[in-house]
NURO-427384 format. One record per atom (N, C-alpha, C, CB): atom name; x, y, z. Coordinates in pm, 1 decimal. Glycine has a CB too. Layout:
NURO-427384
<r atom="CA" px="X" py="Y" pz="Z"/>
...
end
This chain:
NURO-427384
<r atom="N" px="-2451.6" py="-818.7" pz="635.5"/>
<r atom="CA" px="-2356.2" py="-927.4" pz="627.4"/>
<r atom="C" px="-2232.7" py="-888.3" pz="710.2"/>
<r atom="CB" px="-2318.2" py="-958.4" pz="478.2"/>
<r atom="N" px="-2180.2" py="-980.0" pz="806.2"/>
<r atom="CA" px="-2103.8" py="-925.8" pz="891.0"/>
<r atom="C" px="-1954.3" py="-933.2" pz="778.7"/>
<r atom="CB" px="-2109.4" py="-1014.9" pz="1050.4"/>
<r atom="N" px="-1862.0" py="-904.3" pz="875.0"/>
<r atom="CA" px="-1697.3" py="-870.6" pz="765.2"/>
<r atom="C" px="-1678.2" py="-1020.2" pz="790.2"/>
<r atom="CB" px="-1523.4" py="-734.2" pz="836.5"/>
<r atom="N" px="-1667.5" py="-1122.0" pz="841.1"/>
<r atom="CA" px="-1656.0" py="-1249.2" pz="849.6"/>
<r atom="C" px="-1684.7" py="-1344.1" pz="762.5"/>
<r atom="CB" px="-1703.3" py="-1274.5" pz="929.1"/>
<r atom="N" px="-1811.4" py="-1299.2" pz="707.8"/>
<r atom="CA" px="-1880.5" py="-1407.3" pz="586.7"/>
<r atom="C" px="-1796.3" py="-1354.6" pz="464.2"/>
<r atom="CB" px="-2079.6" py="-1388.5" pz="552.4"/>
<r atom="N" px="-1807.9" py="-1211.4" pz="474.5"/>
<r atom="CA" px="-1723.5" py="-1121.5" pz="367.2"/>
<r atom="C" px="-1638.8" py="-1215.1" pz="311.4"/>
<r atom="CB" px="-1633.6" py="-994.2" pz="426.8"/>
<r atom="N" px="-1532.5" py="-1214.2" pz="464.8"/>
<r atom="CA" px="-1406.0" py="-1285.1" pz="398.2"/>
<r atom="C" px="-1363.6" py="-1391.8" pz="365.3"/>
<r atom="CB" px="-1329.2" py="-1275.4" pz="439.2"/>
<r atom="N" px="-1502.4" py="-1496.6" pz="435.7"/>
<r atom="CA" px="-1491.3" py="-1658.0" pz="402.1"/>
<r atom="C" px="-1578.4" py="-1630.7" pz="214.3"/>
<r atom="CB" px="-1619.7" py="-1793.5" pz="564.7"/>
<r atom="N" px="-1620.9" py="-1557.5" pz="191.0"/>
<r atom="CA" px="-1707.3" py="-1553.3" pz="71.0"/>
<r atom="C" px="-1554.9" py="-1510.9" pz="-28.4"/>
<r atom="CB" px="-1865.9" py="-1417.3" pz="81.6"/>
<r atom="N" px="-1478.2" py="-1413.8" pz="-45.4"/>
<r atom="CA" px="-1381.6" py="-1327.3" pz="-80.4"/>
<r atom="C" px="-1302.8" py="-1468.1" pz="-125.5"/>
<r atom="CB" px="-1317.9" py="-1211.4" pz="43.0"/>
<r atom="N" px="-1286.5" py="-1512.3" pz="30.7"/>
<r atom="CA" px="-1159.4" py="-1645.9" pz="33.7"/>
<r atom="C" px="-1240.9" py="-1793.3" pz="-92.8"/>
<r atom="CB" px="-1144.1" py="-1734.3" pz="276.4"/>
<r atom="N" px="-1297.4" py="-1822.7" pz="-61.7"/>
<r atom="CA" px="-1374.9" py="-1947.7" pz="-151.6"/>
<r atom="C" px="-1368.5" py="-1852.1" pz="-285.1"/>
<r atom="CB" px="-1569.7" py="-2006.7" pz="-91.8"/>
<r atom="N" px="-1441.3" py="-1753.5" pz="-318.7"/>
<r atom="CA" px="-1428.8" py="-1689.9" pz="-467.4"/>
<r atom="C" px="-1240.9" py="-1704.5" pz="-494.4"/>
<r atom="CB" px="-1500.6" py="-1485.0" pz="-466.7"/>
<r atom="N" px="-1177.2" py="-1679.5" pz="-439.9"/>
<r atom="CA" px="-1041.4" py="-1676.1" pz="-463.7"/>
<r atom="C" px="-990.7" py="-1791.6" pz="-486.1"/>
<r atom="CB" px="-975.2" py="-1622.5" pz="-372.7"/>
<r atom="N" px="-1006.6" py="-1895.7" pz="-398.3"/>
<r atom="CA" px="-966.5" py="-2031.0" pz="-427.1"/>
<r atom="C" px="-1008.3" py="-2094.7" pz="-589.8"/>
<r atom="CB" px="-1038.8" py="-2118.6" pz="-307.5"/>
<r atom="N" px="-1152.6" py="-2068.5" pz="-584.5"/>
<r atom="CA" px="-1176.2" py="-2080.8" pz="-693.0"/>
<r atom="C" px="-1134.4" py="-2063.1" pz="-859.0"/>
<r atom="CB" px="-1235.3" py="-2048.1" pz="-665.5"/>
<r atom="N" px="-1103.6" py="-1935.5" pz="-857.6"/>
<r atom="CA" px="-1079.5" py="-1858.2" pz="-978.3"/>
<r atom="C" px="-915.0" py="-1924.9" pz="-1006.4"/>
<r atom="CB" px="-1095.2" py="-1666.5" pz="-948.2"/>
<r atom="N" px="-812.7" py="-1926.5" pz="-871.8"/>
<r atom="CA" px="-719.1" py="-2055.1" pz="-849.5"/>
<r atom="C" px="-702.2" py="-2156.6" pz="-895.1"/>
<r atom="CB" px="-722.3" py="-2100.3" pz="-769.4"/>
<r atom="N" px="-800.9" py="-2175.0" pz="-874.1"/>
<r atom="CA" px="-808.0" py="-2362.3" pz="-919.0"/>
<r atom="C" px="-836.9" py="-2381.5" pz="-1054.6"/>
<r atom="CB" px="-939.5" py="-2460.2" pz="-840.5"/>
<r atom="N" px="-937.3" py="-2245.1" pz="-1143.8"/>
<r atom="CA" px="-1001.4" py="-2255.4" pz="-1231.9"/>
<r atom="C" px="-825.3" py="-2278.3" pz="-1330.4"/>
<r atom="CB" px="-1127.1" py="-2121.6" pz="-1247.9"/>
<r atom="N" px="-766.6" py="-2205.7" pz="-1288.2"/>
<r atom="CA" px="-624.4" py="-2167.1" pz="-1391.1"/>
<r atom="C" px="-608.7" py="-2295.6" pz="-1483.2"/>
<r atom="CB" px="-454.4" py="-2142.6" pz="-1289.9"/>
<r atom="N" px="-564.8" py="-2411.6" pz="-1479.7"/>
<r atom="CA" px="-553.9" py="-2529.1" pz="-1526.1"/>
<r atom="C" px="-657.7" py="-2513.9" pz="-1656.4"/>
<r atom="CB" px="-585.0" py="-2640.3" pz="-1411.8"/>
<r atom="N" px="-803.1" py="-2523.8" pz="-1584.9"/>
<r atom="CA" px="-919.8" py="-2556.2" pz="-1675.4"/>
<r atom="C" px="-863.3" py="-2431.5" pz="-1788.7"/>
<r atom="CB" px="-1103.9" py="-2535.2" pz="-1591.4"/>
<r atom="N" px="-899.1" py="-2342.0" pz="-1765.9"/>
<r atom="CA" px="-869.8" py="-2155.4" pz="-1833.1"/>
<r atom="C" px="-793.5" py="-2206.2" pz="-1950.6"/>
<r atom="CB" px="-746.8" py="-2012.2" pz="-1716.1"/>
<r atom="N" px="-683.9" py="-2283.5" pz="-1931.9"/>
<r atom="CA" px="-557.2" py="-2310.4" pz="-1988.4"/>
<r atom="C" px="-639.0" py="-2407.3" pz="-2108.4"/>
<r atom="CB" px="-427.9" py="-2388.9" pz="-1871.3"/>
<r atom="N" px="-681.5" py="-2489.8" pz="-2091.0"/>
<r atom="CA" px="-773.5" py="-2582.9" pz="-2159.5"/>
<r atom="C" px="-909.3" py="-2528.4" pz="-2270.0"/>
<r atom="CB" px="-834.1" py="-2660.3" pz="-2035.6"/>
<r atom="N" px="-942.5" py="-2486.9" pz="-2205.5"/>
<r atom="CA" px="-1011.2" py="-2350.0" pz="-2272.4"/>
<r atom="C" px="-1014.7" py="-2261.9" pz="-2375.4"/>
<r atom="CB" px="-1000.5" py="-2280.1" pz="-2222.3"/>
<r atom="N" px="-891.7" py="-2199.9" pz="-2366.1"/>
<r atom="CA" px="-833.1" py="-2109.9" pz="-2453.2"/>
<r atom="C" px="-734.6" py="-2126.2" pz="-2545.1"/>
<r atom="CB" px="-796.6" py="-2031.2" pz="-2395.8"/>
<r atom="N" px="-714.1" py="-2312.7" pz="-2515.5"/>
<r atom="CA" px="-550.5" py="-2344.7" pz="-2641.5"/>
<r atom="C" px="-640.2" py="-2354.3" pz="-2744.1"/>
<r atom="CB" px="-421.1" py="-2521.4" pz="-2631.6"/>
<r atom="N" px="-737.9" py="-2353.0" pz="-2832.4"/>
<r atom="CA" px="-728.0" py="-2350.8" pz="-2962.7"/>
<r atom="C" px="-785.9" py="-2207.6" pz="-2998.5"/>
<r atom="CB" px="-799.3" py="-2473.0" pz="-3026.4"/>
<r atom="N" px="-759.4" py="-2098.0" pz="-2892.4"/>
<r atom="CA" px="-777.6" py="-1983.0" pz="-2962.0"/>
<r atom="C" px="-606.1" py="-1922.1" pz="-3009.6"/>
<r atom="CB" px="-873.5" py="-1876.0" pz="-2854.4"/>
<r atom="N" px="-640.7" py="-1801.2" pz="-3066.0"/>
<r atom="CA" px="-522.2" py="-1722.8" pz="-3082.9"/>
<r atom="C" px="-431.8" py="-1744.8" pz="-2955.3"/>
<r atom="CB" px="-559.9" py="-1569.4" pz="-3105.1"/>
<r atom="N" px="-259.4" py="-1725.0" pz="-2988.1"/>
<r atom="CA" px="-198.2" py="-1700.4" pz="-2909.9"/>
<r atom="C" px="-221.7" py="-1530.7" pz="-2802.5"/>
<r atom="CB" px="-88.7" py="-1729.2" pz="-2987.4"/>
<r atom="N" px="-251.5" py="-1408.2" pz="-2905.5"/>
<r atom="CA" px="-309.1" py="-1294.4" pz="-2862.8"/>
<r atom="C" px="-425.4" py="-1332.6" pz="-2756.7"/>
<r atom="CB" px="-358.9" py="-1215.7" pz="-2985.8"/>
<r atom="N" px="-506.6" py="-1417.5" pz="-2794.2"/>
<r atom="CA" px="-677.9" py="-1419.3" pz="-2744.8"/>
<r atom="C" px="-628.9" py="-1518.6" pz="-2584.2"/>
<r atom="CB" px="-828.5" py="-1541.1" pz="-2903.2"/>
<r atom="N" px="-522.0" py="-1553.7" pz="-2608.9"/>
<r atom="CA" px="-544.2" py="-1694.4" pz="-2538.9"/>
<r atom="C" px="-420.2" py="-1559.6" pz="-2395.0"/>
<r atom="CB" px="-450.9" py="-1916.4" pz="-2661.0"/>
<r atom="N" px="-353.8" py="-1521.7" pz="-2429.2"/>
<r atom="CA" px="-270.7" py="-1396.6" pz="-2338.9"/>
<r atom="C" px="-366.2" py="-1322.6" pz="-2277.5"/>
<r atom="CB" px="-177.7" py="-1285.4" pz="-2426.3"/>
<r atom="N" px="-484.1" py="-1282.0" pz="-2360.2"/>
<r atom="CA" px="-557.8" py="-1224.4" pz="-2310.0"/>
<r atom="C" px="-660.5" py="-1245.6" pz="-2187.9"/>
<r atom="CB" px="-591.4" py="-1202.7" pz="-2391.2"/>
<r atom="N" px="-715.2" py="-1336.9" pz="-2208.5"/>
<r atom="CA" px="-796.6" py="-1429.9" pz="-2158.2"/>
<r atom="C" px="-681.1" py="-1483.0" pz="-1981.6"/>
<r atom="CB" px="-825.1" py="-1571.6" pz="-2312.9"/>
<r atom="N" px="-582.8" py="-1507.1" pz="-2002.7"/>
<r atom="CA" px="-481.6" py="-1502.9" pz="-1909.9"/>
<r atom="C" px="-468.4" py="-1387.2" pz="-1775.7"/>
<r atom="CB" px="-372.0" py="-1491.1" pz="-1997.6"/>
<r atom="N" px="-427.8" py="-1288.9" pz="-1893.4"/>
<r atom="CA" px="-407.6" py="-1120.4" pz="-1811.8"/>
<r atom="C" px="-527.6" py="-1113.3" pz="-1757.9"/>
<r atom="CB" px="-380.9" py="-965.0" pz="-1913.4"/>
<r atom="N" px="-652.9" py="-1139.9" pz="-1816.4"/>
<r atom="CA" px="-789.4" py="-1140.0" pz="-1729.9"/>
<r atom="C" px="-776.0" py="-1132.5" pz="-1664.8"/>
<r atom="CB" px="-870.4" py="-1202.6" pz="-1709.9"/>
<r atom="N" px="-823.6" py="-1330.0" pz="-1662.8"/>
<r atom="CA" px="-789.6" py="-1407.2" pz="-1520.5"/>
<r atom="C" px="-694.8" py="-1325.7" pz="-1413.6"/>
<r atom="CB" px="-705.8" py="-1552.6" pz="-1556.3"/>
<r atom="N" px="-543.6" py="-1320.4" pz="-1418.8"/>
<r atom="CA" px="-462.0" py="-1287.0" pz="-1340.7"/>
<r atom="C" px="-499.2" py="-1150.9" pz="-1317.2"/>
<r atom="CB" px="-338.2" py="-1313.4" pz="-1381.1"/>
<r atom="N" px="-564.0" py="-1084.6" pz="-1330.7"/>
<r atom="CA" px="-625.1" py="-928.4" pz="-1308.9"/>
<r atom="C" px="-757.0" py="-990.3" pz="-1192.3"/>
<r atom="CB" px="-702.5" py="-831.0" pz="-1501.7"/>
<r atom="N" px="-786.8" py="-1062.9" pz="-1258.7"/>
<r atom="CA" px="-949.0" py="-1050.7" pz="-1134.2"/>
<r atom="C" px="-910.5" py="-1165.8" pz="-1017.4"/>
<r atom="CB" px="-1153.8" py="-1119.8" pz="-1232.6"/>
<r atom="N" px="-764.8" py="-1201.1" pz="-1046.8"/>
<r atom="CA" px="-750.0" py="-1276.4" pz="-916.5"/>
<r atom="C" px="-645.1" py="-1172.1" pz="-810.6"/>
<r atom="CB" px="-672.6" py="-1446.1" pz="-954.7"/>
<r atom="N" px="-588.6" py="-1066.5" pz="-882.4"/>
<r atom="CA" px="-525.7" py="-956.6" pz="-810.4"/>
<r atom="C" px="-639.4" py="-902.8" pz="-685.7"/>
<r atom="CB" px="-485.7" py="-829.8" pz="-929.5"/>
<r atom="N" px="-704.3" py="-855.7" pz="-841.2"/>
<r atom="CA" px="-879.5" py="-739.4" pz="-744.9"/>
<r atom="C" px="-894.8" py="-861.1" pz="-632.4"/>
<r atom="CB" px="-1115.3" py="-713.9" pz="-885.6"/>
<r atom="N" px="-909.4" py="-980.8" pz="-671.4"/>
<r atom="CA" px="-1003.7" py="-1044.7" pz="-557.1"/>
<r atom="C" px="-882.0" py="-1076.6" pz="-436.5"/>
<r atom="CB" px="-1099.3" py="-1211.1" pz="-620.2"/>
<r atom="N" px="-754.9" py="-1051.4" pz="-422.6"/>
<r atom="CA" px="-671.2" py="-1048.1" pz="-324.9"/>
<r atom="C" px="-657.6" py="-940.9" pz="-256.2"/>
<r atom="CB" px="-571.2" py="-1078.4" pz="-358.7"/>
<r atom="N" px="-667.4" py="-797.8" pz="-292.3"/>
<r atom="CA" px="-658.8" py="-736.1" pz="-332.5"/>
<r atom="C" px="-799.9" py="-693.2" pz="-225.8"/>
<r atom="CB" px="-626.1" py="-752.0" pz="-466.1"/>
<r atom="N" px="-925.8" py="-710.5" pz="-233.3"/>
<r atom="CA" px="-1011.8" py="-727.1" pz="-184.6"/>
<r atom="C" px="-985.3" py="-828.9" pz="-47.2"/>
<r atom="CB" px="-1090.6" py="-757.9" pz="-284.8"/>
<r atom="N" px="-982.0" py="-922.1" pz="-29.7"/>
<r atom="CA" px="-930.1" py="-1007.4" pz="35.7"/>
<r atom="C" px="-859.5" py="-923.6" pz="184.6"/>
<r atom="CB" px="-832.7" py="-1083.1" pz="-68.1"/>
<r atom="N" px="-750.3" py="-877.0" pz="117.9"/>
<r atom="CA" px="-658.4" py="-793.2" pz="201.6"/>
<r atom="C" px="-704.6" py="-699.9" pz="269.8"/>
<r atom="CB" px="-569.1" py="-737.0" pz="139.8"/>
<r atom="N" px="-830.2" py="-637.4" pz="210.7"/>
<r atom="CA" px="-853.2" py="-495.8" pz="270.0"/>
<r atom="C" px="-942.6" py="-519.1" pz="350.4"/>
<r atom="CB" px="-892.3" py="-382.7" pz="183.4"/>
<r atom="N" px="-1063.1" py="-646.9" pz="329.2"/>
<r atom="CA" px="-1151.0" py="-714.3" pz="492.6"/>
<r atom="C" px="-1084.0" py="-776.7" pz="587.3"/>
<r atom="CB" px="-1259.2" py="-831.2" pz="475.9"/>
<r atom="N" px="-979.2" py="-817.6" pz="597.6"/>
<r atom="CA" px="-858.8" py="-838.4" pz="673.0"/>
<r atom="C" px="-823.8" py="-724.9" pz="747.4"/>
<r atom="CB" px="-750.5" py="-874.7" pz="591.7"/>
<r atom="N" px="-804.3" py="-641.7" pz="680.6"/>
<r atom="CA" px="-754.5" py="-527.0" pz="776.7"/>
<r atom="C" px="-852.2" py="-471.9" pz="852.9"/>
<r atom="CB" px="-693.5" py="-414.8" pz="708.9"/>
<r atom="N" px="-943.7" py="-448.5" pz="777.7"/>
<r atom="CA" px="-1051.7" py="-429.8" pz="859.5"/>
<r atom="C" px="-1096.8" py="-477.2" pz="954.7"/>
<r atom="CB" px="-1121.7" py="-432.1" pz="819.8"/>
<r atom="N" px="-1100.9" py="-573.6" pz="985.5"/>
<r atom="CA" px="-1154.8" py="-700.3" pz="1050.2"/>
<r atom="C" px="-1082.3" py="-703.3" pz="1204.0"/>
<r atom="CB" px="-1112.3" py="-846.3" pz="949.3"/>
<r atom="N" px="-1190.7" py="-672.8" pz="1330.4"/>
<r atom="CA" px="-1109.7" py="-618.5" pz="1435.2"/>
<r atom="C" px="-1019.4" py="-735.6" pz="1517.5"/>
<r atom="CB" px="-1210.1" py="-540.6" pz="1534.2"/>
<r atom="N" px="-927.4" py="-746.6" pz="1552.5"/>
<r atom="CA" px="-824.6" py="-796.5" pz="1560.7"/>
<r atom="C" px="-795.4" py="-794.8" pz="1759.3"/>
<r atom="CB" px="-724.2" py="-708.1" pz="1448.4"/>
<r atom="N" px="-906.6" py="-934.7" pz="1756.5"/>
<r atom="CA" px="-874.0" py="-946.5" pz="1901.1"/>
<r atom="C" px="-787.3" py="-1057.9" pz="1976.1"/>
<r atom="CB" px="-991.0" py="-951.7" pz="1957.9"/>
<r atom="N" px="-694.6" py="-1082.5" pz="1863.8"/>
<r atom="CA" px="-606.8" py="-1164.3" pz="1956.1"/>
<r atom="C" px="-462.6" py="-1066.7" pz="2013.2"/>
<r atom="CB" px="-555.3" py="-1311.8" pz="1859.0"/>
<r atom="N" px="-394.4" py="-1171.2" pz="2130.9"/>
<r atom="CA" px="-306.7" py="-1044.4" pz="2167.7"/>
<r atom="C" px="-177.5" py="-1055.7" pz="2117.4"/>
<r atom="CB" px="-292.0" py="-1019.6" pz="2317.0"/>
<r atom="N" px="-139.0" py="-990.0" pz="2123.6"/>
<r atom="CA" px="12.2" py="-950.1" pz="1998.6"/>
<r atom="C" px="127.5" py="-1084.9" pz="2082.8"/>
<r atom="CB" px="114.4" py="-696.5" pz="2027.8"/>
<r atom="N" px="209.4" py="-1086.8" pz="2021.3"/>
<r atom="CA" px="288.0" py="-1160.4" pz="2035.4"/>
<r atom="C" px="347.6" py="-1119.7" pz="2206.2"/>
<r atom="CB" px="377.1" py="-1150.7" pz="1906.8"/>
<r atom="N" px="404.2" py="-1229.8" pz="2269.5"/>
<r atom="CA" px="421.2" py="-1203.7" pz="2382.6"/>
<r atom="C" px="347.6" py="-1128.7" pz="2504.9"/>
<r atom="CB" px="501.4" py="-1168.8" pz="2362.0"/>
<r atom="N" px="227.9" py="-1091.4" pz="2466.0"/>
<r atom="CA" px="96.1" py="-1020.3" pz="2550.7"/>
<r atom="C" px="53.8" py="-1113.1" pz="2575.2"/>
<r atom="CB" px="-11.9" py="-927.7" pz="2496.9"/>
<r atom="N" px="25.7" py="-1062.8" pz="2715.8"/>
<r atom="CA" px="-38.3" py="-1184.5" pz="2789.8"/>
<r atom="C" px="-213.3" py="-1143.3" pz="2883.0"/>
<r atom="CB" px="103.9" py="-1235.2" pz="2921.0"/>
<r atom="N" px="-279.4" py="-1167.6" pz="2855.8"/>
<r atom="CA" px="-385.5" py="-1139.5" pz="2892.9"/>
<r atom="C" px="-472.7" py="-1198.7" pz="3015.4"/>
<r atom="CB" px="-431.5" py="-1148.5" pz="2796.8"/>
<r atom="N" px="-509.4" py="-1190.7" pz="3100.3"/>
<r atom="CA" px="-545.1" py="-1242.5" pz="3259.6"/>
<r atom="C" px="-670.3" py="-1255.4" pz="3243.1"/>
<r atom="CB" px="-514.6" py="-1145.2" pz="3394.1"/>
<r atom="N" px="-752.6" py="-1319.7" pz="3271.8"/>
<r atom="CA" px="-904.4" py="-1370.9" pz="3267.0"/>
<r atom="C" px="-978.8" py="-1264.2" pz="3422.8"/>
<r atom="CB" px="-906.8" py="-1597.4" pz="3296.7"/>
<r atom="N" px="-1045.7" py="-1182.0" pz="3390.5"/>
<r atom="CA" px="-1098.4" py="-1125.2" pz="3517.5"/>
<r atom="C" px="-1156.0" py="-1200.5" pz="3636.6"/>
<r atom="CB" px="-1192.2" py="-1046.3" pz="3483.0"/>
<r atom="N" px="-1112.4" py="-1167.6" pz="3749.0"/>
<r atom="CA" px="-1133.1" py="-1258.9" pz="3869.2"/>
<r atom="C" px="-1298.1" py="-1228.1" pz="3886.2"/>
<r atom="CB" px="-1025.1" py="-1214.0" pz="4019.8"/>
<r atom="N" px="-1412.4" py="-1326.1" pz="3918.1"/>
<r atom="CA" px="-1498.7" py="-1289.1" pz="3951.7"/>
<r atom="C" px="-1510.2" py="-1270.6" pz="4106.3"/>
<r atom="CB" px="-1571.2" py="-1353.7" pz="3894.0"/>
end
């Protein structure tokens, strides 16, 4: 699997778990206030890891555009 799919896979899992927050919230109001914190810190824990993750195929990920103000010439054939 190249680092590309990685990070479109990484990125959609992330959006996701995102979006889930609302629902989560819905979910967990008729548990304990404890259970329902918990269930929270989870969430906000496995959306860290998955940024967290995120970040580090990013860096990885070889980086061929040219830096700011570099200017690059197309080879003459």
């Amino acid at each position: 699997m190249t680092n590309s799919v990685r990070i479109s896979r990484v990125q959609e899992t992330l959006r996701r778990f995102e979006a889930d927050i609302p629902l989560l919230n819905m979910r967990v109001k008729d548990l304990s206030a404890e259970r329902q914190e918990s269930a929270r810190r989870f969430a906000a824990a496995l959306i860290d890891r998955t940024k967290a993750e995120l970040a580090k195929l990013l860096e990885e990920q070889p980086d061929d555009r040219p830096l700011a103000g570099q200017v690059f010439s197309e080879p003459a054939d």
